[in-house]
Structures are given as C-alpha cells and as structure tokens.
FIZA-378772 format. One line per 3 residues: number of its first residue (from 1); their letters; for each residue x, y, z of N, C-alpha, C, O. Coordinates in steps of 0.2 Angstrom, whole numbers. Atoms other than C-alpha are relative to their C-alpha. Last residue first. Example, Ala and Ser with C-alpha at 12.3 -4.5 7.8 and 13.67 -1.06 7.14 Angstrom:
<nodes>
2) SA) -4:-6:-1:68:-5:36:-4:5:3:-1:11:4 ~ 4:-6:0:62:-22:39:4:6:0:9:5:3 .
</nodes>
This chain:
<nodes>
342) XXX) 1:5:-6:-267:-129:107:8:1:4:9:-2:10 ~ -6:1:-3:-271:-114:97:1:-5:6:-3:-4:11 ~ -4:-3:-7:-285:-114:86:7:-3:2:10:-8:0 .
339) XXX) -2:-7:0:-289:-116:67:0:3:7:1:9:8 ~ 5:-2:2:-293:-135:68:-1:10:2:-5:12:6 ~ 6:6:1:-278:-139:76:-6:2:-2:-7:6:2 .
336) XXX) 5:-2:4:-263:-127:78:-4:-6:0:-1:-11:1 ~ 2:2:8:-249:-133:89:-7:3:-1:-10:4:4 ~ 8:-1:4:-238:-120:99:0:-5:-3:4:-7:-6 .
333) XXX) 0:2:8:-222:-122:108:-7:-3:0:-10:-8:2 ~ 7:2:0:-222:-109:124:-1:-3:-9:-2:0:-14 ~ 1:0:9:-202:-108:127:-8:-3:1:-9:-7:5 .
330) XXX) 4:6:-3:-196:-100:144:-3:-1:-6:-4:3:-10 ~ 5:1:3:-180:-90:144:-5:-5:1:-4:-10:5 ~ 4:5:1:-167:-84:156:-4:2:-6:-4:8:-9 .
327) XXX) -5:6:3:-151:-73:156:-4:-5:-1:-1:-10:-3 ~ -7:2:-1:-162:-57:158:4:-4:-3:6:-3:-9 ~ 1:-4:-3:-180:-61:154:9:0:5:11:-4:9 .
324) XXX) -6:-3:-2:-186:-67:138:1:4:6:-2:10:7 ~ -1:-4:-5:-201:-78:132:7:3:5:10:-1:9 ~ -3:2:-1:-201:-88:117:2:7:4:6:12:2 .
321) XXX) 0:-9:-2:-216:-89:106:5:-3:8:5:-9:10 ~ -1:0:-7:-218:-107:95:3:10:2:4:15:-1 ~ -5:-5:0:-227:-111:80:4:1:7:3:-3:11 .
318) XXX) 0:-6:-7:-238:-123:74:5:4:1:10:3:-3 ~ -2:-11:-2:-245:-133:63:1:-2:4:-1:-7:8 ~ 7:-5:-5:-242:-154:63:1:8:-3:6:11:-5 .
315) XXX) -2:-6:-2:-232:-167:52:-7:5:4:-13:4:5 ~ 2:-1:-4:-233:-185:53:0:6:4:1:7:10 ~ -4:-1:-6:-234:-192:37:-3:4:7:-9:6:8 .
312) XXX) 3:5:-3:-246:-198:21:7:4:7:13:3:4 ~ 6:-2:-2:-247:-184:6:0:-4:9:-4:-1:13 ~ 0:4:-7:-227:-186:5:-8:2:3:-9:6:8 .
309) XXX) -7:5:-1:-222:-180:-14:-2:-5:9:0:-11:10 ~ -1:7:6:-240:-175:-18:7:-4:2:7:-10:2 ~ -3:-1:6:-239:-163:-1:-1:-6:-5:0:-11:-3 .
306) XXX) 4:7:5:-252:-167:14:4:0:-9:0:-1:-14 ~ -1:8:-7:-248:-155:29:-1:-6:-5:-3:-12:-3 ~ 6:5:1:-247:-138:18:3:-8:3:9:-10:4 .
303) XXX) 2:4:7:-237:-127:26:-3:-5:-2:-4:-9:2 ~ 5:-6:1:-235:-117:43:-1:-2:-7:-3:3:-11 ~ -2:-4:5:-223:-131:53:-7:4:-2:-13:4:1 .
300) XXX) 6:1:6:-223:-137:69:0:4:-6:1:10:-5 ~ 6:-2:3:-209:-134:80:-2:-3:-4:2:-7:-7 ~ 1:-1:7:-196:-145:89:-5:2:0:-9:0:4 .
297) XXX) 8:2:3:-190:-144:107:0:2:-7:3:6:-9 ~ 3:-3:8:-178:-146:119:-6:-1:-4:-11:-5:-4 ~ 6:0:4:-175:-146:136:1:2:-6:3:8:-8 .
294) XXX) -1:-3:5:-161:-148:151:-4:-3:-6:-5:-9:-6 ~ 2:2:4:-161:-152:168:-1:5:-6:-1:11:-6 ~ 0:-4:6:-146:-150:178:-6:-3:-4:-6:-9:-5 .
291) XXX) 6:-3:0:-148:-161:194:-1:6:-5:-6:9:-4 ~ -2:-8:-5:-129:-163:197:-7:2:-1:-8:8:-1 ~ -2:3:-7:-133:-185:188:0:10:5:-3:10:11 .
288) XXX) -5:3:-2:-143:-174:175:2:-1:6:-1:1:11 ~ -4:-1:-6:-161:-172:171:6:-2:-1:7:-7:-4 ~ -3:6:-2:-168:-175:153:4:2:6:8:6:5 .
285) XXX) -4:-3:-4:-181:-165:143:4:-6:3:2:-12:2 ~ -4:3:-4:-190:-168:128:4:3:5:7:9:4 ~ -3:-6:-4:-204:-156:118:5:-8:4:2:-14:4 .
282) XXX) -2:5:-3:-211:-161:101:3:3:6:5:9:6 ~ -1:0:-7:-219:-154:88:0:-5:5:-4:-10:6 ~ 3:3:-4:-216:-159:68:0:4:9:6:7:10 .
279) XXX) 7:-3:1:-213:-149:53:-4:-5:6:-10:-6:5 ~ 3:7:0:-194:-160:55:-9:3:-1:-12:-2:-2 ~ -1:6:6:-186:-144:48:-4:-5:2:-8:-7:-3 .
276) XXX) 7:0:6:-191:-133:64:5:-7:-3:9:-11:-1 ~ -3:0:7:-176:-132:81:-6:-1:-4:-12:0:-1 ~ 6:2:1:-176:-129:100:2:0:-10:8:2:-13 .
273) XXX) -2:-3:7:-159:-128:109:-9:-4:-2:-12:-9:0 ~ 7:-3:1:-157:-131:129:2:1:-7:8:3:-8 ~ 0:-4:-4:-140:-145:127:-5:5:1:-9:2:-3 .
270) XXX) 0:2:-9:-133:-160:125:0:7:2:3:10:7 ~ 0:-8:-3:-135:-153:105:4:-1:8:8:4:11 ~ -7:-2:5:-134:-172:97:2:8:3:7:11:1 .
267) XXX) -3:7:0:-145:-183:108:6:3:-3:12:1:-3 ~ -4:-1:-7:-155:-167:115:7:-6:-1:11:-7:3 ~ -5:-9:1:-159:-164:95:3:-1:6:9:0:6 .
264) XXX) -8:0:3:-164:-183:94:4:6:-1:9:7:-3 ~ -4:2:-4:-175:-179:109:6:-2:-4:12:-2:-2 ~ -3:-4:-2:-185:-166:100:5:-4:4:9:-1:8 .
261) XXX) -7:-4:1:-185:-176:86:2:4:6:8:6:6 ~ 0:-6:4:-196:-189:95:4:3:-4:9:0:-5 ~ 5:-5:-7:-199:-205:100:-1:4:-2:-6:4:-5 .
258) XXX) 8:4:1:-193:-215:82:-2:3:7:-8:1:7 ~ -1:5:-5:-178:-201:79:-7:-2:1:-12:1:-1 ~ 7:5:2:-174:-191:65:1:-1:6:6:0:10 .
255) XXX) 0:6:-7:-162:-175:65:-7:-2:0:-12:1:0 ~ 5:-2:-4:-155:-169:49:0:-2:8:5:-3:11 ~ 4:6:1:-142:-181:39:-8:4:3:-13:0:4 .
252) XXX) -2:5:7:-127:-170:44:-9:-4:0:-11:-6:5 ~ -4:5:0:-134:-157:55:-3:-4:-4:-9:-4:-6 ~ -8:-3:1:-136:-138:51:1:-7:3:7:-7:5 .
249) XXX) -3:2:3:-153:-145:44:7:1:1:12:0:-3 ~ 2:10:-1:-164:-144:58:6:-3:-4:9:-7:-2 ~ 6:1:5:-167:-122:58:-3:-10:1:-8:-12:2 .
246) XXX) -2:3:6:-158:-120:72:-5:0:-3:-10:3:-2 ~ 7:1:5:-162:-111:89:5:-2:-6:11:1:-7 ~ -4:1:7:-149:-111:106:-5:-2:-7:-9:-6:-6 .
243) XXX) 3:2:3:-157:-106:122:3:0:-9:5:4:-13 ~ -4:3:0:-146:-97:134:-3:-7:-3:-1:-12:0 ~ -2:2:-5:-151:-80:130:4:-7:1:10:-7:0 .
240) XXX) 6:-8:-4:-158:-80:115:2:-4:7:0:-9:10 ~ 0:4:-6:-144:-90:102:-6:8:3:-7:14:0 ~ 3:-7:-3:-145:-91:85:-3:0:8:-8:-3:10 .
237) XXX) 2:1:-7:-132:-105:79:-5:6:0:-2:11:-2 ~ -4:1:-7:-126:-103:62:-8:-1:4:-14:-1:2 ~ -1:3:-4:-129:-110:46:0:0:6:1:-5:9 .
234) XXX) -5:2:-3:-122:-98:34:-2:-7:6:3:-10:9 ~ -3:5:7:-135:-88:33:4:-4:3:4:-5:10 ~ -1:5:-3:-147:-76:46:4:-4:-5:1:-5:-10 .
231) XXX) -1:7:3:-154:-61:37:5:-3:3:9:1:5 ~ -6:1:-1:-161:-45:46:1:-7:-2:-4:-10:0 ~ 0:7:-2:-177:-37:40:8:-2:1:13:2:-1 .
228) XXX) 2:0:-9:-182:-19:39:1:-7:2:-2:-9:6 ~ -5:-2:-6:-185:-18:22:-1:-2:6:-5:-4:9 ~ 4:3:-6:-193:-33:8:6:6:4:12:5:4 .
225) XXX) 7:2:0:-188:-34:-11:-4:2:6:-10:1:6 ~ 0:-5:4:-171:-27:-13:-8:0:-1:-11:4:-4 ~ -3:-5:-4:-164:-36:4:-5:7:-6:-6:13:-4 .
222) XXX) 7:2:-6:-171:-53:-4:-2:8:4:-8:10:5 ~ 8:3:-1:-164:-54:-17:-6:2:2:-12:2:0 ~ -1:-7:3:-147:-44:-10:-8:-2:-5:-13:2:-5 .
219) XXX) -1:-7:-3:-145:-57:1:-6:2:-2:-12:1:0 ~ 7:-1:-4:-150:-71:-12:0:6:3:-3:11:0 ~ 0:4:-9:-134:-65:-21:-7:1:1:-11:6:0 .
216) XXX) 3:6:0:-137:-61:-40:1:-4:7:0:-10:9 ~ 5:2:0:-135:-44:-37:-4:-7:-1:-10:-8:-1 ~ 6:-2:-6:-120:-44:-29:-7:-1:-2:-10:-5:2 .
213) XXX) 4:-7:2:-111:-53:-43:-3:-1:4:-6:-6:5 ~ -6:-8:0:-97:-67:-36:-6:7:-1:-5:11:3 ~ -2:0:-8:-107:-82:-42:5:7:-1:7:10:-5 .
210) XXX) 2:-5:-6:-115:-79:-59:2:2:7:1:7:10 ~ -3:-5:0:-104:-89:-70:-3:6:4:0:11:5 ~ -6:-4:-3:-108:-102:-62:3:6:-2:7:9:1 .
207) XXX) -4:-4:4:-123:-105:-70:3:3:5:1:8:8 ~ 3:-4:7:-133:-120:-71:3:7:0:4:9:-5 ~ -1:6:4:-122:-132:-55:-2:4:-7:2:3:-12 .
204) XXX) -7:2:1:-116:-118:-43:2:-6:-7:7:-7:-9 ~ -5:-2:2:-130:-107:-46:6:-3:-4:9:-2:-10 ~ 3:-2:8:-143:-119:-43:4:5:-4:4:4:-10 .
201) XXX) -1:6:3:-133:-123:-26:-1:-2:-9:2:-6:-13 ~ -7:0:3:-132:-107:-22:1:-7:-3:5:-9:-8 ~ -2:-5:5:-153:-107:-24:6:2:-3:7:5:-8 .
198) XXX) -2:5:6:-154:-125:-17:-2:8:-5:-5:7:-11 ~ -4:1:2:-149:-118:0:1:-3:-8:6:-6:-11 ~ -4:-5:0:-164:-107:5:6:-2:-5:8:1:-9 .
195) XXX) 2:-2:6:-173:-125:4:3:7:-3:3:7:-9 ~ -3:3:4:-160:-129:18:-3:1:-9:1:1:-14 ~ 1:8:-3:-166:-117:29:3:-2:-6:6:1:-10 .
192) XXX) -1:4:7:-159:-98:28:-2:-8:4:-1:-9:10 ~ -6:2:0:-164:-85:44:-1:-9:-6:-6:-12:-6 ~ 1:6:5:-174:-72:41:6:-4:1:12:-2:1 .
189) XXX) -5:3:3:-177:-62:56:0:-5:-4:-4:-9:-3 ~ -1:6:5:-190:-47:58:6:-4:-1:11:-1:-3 ~ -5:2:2:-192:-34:72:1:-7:-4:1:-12:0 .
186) XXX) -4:3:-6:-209:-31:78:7:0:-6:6:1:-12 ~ -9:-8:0:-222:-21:71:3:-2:4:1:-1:10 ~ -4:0:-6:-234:-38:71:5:6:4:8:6:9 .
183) XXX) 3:1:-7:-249:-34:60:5:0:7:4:3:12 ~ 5:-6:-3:-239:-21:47:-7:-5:6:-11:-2:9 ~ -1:-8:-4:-224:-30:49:-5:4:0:-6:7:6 .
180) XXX) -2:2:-6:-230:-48:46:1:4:4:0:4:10 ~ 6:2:-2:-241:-43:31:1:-1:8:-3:0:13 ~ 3:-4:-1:-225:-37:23:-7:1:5:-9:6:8 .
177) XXX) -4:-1:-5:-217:-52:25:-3:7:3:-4:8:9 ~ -1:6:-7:-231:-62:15:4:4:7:2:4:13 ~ 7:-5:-1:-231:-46:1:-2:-7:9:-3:-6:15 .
174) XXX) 1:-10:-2:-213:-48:-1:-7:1:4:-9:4:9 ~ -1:-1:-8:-214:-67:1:3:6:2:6:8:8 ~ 4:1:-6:-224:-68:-14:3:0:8:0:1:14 .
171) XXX) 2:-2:0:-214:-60:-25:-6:0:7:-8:3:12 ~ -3:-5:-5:-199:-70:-21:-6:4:2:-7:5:8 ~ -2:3:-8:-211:-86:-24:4:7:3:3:9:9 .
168) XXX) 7:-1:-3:-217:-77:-42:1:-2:8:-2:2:12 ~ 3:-9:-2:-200:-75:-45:-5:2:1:-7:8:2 ~ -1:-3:-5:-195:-94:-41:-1:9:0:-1:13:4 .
165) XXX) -8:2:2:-207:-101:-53:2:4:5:-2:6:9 ~ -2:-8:0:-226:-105:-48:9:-1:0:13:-6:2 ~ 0:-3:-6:-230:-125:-51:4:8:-2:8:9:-6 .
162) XXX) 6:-6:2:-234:-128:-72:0:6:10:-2:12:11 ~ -1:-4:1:-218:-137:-72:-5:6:0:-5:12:-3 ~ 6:-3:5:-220:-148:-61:1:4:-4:1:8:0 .
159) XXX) 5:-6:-2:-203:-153:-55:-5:0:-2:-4:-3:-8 ~ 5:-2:5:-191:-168:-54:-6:4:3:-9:4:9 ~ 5:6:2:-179:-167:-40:-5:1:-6:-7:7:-8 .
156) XXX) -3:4:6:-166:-153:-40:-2:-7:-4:0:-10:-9 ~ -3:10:-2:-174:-142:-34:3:-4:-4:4:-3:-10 ~ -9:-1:2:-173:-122:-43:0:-8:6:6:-10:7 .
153) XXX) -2:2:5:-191:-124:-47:6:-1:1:9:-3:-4 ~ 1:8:4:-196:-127:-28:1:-1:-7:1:-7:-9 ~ -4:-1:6:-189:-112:-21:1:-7:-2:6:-10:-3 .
150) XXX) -2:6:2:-197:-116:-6:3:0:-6:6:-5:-6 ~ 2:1:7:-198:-100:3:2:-6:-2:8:-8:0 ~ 6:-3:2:-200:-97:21:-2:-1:-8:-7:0:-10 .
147) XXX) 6:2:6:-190:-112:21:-5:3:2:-10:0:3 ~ -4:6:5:-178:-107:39:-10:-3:-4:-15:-4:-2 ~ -6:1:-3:-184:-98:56:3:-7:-5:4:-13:-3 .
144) XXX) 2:4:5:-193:-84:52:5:-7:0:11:-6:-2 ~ -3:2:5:-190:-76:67:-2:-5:-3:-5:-10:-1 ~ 2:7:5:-201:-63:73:7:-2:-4:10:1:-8 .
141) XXX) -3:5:7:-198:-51:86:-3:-4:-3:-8:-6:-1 ~ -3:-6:1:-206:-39:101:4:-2:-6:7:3:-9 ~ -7:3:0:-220:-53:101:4:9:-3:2:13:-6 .
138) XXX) -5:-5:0:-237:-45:106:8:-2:-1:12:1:3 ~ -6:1:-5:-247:-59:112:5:6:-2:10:6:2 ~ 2:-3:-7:-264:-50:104:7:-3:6:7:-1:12 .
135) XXX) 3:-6:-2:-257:-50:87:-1:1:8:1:6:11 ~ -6:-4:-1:-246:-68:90:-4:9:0:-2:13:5 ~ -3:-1:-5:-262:-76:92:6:3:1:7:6:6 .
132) XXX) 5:-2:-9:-270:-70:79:3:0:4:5:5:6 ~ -1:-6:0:-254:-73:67:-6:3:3:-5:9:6 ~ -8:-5:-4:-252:-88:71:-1:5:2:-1:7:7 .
129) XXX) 0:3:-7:-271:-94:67:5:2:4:4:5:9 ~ 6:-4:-4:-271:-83:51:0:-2:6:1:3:10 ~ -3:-7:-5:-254:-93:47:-3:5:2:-1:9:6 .
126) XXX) -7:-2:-5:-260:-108:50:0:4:0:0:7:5 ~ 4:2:-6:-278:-106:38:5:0:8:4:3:13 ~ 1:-5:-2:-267:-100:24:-4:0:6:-4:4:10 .
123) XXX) 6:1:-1:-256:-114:23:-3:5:4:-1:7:9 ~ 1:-2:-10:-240:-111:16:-8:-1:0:-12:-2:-5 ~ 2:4:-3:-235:-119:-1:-3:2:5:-6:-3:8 .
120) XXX) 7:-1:1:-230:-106:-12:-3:-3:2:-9:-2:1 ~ 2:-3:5:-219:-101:0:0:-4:-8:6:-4:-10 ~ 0:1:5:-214:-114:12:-5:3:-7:-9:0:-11 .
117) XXX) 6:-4:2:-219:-109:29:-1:0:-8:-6:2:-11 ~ 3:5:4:-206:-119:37:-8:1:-3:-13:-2:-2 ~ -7:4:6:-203:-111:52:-6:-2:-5:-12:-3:-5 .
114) XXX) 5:2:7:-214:-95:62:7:-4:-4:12:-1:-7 ~ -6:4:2:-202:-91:81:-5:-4:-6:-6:-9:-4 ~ 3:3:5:-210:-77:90:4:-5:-6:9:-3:-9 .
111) XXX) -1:2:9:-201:-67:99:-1:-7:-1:1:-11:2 ~ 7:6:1:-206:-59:118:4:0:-7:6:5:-9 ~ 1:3:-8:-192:-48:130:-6:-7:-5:-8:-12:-2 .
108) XXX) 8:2:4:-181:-43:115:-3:-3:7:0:-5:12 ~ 3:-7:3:-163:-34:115:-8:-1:2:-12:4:2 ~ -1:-2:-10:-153:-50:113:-6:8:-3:-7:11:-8 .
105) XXX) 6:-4:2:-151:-63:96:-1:3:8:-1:0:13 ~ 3:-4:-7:-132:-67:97:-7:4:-1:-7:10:-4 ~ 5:-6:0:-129:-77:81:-3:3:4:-9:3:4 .
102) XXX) 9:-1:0:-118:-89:85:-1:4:-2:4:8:-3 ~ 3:-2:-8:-99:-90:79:-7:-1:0:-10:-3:-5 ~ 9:3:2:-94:-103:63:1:2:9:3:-1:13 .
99) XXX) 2:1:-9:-76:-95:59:-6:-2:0:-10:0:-5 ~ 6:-6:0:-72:-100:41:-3:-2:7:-5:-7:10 ~ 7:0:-4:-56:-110:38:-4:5:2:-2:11:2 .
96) XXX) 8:0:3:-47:-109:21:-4:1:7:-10:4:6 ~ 6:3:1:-28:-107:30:-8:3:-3:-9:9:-3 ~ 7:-4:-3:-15:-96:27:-4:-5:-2:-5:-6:-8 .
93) XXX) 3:-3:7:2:-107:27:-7:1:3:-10:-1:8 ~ 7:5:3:9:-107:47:-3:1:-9:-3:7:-10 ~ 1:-2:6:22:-93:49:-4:-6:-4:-4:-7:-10 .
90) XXX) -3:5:1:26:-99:68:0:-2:-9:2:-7:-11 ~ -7:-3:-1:22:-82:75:3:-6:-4:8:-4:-7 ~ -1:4:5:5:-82:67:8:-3:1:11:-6:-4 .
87) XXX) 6:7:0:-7:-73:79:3:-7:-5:0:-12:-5 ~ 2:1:7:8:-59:78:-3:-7:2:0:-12:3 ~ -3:2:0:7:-51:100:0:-4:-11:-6:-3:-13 .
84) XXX) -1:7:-5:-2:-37:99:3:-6:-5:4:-5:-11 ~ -3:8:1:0:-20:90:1:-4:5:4:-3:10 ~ -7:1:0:-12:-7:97:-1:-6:-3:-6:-9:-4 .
81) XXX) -1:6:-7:-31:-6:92:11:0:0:15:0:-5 ~ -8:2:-1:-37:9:81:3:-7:8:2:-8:14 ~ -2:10:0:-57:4:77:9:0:2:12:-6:3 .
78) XXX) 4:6:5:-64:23:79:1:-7:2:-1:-11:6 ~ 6:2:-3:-57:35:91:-5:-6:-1:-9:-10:3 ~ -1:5:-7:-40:33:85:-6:-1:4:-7:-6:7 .
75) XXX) 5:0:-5:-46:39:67:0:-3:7:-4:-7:9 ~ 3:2:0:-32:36:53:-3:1:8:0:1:12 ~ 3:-2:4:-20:46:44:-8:-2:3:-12:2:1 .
72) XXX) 3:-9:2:-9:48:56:-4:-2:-1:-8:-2:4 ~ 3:-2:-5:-8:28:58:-3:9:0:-9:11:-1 ~ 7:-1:1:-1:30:40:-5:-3:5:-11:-4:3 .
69) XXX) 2:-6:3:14:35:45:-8:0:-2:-12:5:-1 ~ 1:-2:-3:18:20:59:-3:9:-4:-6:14:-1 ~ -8:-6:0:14:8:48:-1:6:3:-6:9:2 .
66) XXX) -6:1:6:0:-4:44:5:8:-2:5:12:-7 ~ -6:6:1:-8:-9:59:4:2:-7:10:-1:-9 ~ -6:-5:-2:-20:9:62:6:-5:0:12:-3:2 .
63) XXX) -3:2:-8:-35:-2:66:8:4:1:11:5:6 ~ 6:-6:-8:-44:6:50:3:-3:6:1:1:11 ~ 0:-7:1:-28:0:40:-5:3:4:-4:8:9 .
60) XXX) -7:-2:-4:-28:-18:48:2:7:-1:5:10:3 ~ 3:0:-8:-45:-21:41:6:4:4:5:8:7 ~ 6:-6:-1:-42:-14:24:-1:0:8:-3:5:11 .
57) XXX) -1:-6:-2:-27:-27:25:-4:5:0:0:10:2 ~ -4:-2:-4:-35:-40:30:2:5:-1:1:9:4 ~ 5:-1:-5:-48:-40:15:3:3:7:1:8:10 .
54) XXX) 2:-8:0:-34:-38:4:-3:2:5:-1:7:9 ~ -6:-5:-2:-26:-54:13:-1:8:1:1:13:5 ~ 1:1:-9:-42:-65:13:5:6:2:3:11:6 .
51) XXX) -3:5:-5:-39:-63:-7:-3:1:5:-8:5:5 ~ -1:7:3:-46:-52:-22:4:-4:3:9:-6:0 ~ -6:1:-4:-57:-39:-13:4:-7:-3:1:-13:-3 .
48) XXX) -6:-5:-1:-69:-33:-22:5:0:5:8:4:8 ~ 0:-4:9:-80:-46:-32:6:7:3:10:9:-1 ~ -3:3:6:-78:-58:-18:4:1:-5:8:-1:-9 .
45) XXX) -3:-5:5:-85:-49:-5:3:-1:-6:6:4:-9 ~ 5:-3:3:-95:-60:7:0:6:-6:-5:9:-8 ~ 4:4:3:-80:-73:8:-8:3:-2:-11:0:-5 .
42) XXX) -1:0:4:-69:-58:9:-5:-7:-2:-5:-8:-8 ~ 1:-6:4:-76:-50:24:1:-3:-9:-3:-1:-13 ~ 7:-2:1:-79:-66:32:-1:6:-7:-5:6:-12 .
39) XXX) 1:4:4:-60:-70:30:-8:0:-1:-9:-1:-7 ~ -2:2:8:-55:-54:35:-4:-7:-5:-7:-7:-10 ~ 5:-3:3:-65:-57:51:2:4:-8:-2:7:-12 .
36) XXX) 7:4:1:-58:-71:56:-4:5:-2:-9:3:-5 ~ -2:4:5:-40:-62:53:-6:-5:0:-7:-9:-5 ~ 0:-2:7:-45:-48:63:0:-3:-6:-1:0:-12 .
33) XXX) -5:-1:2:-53:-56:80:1:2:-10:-2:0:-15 ~ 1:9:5:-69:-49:84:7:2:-4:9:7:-8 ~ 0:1:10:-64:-34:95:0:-7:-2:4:-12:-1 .
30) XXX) -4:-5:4:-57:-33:113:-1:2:-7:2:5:-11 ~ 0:-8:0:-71:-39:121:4:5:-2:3:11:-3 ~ -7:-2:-2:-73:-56:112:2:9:1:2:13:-4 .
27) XXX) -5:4:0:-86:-66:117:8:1:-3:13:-2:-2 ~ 2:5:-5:-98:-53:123:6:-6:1:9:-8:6 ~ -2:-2:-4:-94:-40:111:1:-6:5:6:-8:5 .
24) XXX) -6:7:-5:-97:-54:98:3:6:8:8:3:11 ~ 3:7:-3:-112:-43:92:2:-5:2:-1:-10:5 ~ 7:-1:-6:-105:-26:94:-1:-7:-2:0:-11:3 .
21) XXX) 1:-3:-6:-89:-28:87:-5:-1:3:-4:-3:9 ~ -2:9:-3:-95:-40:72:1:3:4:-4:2:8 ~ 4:6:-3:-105:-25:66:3:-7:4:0:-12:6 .
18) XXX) 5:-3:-6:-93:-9:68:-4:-7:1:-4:-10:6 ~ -3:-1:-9:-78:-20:61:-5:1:2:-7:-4:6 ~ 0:5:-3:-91:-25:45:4:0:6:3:-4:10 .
15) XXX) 6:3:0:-94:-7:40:-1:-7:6:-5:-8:11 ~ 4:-6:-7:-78:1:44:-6:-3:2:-7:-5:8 ~ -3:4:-6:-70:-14:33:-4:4:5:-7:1:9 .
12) XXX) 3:8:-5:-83:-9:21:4:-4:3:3:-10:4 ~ 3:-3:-2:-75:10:21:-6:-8:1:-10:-9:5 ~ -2:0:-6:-58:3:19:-8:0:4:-9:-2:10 .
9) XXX) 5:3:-2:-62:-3:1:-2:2:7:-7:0:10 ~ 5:-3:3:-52:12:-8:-8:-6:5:-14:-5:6 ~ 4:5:5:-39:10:3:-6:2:-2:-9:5:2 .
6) XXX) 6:4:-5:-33:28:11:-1:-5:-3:-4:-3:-8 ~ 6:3:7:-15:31:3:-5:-6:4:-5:-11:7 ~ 6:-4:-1:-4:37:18:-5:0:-6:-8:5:-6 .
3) XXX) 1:-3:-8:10:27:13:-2:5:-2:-1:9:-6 ~ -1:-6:-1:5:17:-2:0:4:4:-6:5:5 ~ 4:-6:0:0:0:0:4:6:0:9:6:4 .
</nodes>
C-alpha cells in the first residue's frame, strides 16, 4: 500500500468492524478477531477484494496496523487497536477455515419463532391462526426460522412445471413479509433453511458464471424486495439467552428419531436448543446426575400438511413464542388444530 494512501475498500471494513464488534462483544471484548473477520469479509465480497489478505489489509488500516505513517492518517477514536502479539508467530500457510460464531439474538423480552412456511405452499388457515395469536401476544420479534420460501423450481428433484417459478415465490414473500410488519411491528429475522440452499446450489451447478455478482446474491434478493429485516445464513447457531435455535438441517443427515425429534436434538445438542425442519412438535427434557435439567423442542410447521411428494406423514401446525427475561427463557411451543391454538 502506499504510505498514507486511504484503501479504496476501507469504508466496508468500517462497516463489517462496527458490526462483528458489537455482536461478539460478549465473546470477544477486545474486538472480533481480525484475521476471522478478514475471512468473512472476503468470503461475502468476492467481487472486491481479491484474497483474505486484501480484506485484511483494509481491516488492519482502519485499526492503524500498517505503519507508523499511515496511523496519522487514521481515526483513533474509531477501530485503532495497538499491535499485539503476531497470531502467526510460527508462519503457518494461510488457511481456508471460516469461523462458525452464534448469532447473538438480545434486545427482546417476547419473539416469536414461524418455520417452514414454504412459499407457495404455506397454509393460509395456519398462518391466520399464528398470526391472531401472535397480534394479541405481542412478540417484540419474529423469526422466520428457515424455508420461508421453497424455491421449488430451482430443486433438483423432478418438477412440475406448471407450479409457480421462483420469481413469483420471491414475489410472494414480499407481500407475506409485509403482512407480518404491518400486523406484528416487531423486528423481523430471516434466517436460511435448507430450501434457501438450493438457490447457491442452482448457481453452482446451471450457471456459475453468476457467483461473485452482488445482485445475483439471495442477500441482495431478498434485501431489494422486503425492508427492515435481518438475514441469518451460513448456518449458524442463533442464540436468546441461553437457548440455542436451528433451523434442523445444520446437521449432517438432519435430526430423526422413532420417539421424537426433540430428543434426537438433545442426543446431538446436549444442550437447551429448539429447532423446525422435522414440521413436527415435540418437547423432551432430561435431568442430570448434578440435577441440571435440560430441554428441547421441535416446532410445527405453517405449510401444507399433505404434499404430492409425502401426502401420508406426521407433520403438525404450529409455531412457538419464546419468552425473555435477563439470562433466562421460557419456550411456549404452539400446535394449531382445527384453526385454534393448542
């Protein structure tokens, strides 16, 4: 870099500092580290940054790391951090790994938790039902919490072809989401289910040559159709308090089991965490030898209960509401039945 020459990209290092800062305060008070979050930067920037390294170095300029001249230059008030010890001392080659933190969800005393709602599929009798009792419970959130959209032409299984295409389905979950702001005025989260993922995946296999361009990121999809909402990817963890939420699919093969799912979630989690994808409800708990008891639980889903591909199985509505108060929570997991709330 050229001393005292501002990077041209610095200003989405600013961006992504300010937000990893605040939402891993907690796990790392000094600053989410730089070289984990280079790698973020550049795995969500592809088109302007051409390594992990550029990205680093954008980052390490707003921190004031790259040289005593061009600290001048740079905002102490802002992201400056002294130099610490070099994270690398033994000049290891630069690994591929991508850090996988939670998603700290905090701020909220009541959120609402709608999976599996499978746009064009969803069932309009469920989400009236939800969406009554969420109007008079008041949730200060909503998460959508994976396959709001089915993005059932971009499958890879044989298709219909007369069923709605995916730009009728995005269409549709504008005016769906829409619906959700103006009954609930709460804060919106989307976060990716598995159906979400046969969009990169349609990419990857019919036309690669799209990857990289902004506008063809779901993201930006979704972000250019629908305000006010917060996206979820990747997979991760979204924690409320001490309560861990998945979608179902962030493990290998899902999670099955012949009692319930919510106990094959405690079989593979060993710990509070609720989860969707199975469209079933379920609730398990298990005492430990030190008297620790600990609970999981699967929701119900908000889509048709009787699909051509699986007319005959065991899925149920419903939704769940997930009360906040300090460092605790308490989970109230809804089923629907003939248009009320059980």
């Amino acid at each position: 870099m050229a001393r005292g020459k501002t990077p041209v990209n610095s200003d989405i290092a600013r961006k992504y500092r300010k937000e990893y800062d605040e939402k891993f305060k907690e796990q790392y008070p000094d600053g989410f580290p730089t070289l984990k979050l280079a790698r973020i930067v550049y795995n969500e920037n592809k088109i302007v940054f051409k390594d992990v390294e550029a990205a680093r170095t954008a980052l390490r300029y707003i921190e004031g790391k790259t040289g005593k001249f061009n600290a001048k230059f740079v905002n102490k008030s802002e992201f400056y951090k002294e130099e610490h010890r070099d994270r690398n001392p033994y000049a290891l080659p630069e690994s591929d790994e991508i850090p996988f933190e939670p998603y700290i969800i905090k701020g909220h005393k009541r959120v609402a938790i709608f999976s599996d709602i499978h746009i064009p599929f969803h069932s309009m009798s469920a989400l009236t039902t939800a969406l009554d009792f969420c109007k008079k419970d008041k949730p200060d959130a909503l998460i959508l919490n994976g396959d709001t959209l089915d993005a059932f032409q971009l499958s890879r299984f044989v298709k219909d072809p007369r069923k709605r295409h995916f730009a009728e389905e995005l269409k549709m979950m504008k005016h769906l989401i829409e619906v959700f702001q103006k009954v609930l005025k709460c804060k919106i989260y989307f976060k990716y289910g598995n159906h979400s993922e046969r969009y990169e995946h349609f990419l990857f296999t019919k036309a690669k040559e799209l990857i990289g361009i902004e506008e063809f990121e779901l993201d930006n999809l979704i972000k250019a159709r629908v305000n006010g909402i917060e996206i979820i990817k990747d997979k991760r963890i979204m924690r409320l308090n001490g309560l861990n939420v998945i979608h179902g699919h962030e493990y290998t093969q899902g999670i099955f089991n012949p009692v319930n799912v919510a106990r094959g979630l405690f079989l593979r989690a060993k710990t509070s965490a609720l989860q969707s994808h199975s469209h079933q409800s379920s609730e398990h708990t298990e005492r430990d030898m030190n008297g620790k008891i600990t609970t999981t639980w699967s929701t119900g889903c908000l889509c048709e209960l009787s699909p051509p591909y699986a007319p005959l199985n065991k899925w149920n509505w419903g939704f769940a509401i997930v009360d906040l108060d300090n460092k605790s929570f308490d989970v109230r997991n809804k089923r629907i039945y003939e248009g009320k709330v059980l």
